[in-house]
C-alpha positions in Angstrom: -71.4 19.0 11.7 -72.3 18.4 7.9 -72.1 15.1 6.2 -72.5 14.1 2.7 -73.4 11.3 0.9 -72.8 10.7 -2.8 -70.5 8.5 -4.0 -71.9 5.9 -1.7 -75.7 5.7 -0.9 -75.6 2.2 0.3 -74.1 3.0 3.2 -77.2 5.4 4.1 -79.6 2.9 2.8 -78.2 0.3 5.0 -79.0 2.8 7.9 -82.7 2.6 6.7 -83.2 6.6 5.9 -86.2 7.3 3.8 -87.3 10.5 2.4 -90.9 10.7 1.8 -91.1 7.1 2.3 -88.8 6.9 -0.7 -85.5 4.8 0.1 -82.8 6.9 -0.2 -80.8 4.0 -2.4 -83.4 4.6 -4.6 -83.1 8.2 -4.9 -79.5 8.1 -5.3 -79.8 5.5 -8.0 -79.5 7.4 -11.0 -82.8 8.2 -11.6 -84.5 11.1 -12.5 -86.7 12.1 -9.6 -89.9 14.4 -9.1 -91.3 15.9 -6.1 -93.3 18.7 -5.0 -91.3 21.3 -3.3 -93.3 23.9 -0.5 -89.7 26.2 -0.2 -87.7 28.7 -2.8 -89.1 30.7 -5.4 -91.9 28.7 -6.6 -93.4 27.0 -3.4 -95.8 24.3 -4.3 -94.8 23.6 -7.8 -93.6 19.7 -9.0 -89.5 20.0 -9.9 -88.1 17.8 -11.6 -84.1 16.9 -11.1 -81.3 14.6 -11.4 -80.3 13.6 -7.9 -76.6 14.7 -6.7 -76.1 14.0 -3.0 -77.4 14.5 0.4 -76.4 16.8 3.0 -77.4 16.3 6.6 -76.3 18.9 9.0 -78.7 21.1 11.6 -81.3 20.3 9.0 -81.4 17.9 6.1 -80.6 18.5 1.8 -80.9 16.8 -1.4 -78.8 18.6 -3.7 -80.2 18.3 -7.3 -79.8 19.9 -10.8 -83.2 20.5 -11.9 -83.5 18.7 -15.5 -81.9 21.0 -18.2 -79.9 23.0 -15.7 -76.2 22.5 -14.7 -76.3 24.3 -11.3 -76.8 21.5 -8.4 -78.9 23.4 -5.6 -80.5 22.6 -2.0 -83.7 21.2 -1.4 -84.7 20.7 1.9 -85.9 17.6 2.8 -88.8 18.4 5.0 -90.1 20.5 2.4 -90.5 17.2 -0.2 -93.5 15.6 -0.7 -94.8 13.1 -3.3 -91.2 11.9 -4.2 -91.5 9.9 -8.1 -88.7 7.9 -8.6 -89.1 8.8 -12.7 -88.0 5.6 -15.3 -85.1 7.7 -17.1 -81.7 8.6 -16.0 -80.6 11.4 -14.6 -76.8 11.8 -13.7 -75.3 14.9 -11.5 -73.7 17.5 -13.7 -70.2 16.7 -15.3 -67.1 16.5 -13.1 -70.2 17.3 -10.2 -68.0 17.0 -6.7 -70.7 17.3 -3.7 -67.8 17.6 -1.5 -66.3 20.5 -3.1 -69.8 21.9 -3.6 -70.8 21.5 0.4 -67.6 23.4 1.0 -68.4 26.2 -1.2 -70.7 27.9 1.8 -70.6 28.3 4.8 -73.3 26.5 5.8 -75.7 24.8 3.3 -77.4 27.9 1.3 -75.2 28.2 -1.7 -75.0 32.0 -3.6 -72.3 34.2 -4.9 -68.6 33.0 -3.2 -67.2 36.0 -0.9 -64.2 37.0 0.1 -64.1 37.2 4.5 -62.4 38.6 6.8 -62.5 38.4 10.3 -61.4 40.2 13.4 -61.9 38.4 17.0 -61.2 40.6 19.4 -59.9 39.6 22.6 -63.0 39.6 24.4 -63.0 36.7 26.8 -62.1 33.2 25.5 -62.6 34.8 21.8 -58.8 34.5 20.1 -58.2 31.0 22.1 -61.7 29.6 21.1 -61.0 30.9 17.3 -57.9 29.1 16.8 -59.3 26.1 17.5 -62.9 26.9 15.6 -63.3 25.8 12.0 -65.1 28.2 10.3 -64.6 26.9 6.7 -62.2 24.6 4.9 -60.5 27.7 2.7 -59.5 29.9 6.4 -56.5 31.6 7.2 -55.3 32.8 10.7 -52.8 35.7 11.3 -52.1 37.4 14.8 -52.3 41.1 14.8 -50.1 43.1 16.9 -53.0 44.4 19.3 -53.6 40.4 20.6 -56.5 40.3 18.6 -57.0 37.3 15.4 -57.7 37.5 11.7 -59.8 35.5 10.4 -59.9 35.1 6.2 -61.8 32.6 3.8 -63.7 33.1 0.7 -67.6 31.0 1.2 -71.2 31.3 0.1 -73.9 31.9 2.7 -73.5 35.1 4.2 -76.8 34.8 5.9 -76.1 31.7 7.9 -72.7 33.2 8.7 -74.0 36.0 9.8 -76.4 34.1 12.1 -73.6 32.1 13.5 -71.5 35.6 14.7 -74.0 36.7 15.9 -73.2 33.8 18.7 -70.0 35.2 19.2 -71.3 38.5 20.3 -68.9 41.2 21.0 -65.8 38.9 20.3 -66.2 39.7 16.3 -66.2 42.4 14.1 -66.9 41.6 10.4 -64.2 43.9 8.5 -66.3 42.4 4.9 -67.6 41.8 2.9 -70.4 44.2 2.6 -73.3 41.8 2.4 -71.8 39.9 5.3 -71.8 43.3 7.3 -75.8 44.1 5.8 -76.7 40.1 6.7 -75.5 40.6 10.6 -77.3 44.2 10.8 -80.4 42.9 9.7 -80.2 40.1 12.3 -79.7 42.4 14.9 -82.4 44.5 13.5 -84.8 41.5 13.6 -83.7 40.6 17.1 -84.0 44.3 18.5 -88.1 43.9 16.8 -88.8 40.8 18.8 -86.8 41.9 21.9 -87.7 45.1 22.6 -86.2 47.5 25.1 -88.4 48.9 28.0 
């Protein structure tokens, strides 16, 4: 499950979550903040952003606009060190919503929004457990004639999604889009490595 926290940090800081031995009341106060970050496309370098939100979910997020962009992004948490609080402000992009922005993807990587679409096939429990699954905020459901389910919704992420399918084994077929159908075969392709046959 993910949870955000924007609006309200006191209600995490009252929990007594730190990040970096940082506070997170103080991260969320306003305040520019700096930090070294060991992940993305320039590991190791000091980035420098106005704070947005957190995210907590199978692993944790500060979402951030790096200073003189307007595009929020991820950070993971336990890949921040040597957290500055900085002594300017820094507010979160105009009209910034971090719910709206969680539910953009399907899981926390945010990229280009996608059109999906689904079949579960009626393998097993598949159709009964997909009614009830919630696979983003934006899904619709139609029967098909043959039993089996359709499943549509338009998210970022296409790599977690496709890792999350891949749980569902042979009671899913991704009908698109395209890089949701190259994200599962290179999973498979990556499993089939480190699992060979005899």
């Amino acid at each position: 499950a993910l949870r955000t926290v924007g609006e309200n940090p006191a209600a995490v800081e009252g929990q007594g979550l730190s990040v970096a031995g940082l506070r997170i009341g103080a991260i969320m106060a306003g305040s520019a903040i700096s930090f070294i970050y060991n992940r993305g496309s320039r590991p190791g370098e000091r980035r420098e952003v106005a704070p947005c939100g957190l995210m907590f979910g199978r692993a944790n997020y500060l979402v951030a606009a790096e200073i003189g962009s307007d595009s929020p992004k991820t950070f993971r948490l336990d890949s921040v060190q040597g957290v500055q609080v900085m002594d300017r402000p820094a507010a979160p992009p105009e009209g910034f919503d971090l719910t709206a922005f969680a539910n953009r993807s399907f899981g926390i990587y945010q990229d280009g929004v996608e059109d999906v679409e689904l079949t579960i096939l009626r393998v097993g429990q598949a159709v009964d457990e997909a009614r009830v699954w919630r696979f983003h905020p934006t899904q619709t459901l139609s029967d098909n004639p043959d039993g089996s389910l359709t499943v549509r919704f338009s998210a970022s992420g296409m790599r977690e999604l496709a890792w999350h399918l891949f749980t569902w084994g042979e009671g899913v077929r991704i009908e698109g889009p395209e890089r949701l159908k190259q994200a599962m075969q290179e999973a498979l392709a990556a499993a089939q490595r480190a699992h060979p046959g005899p």
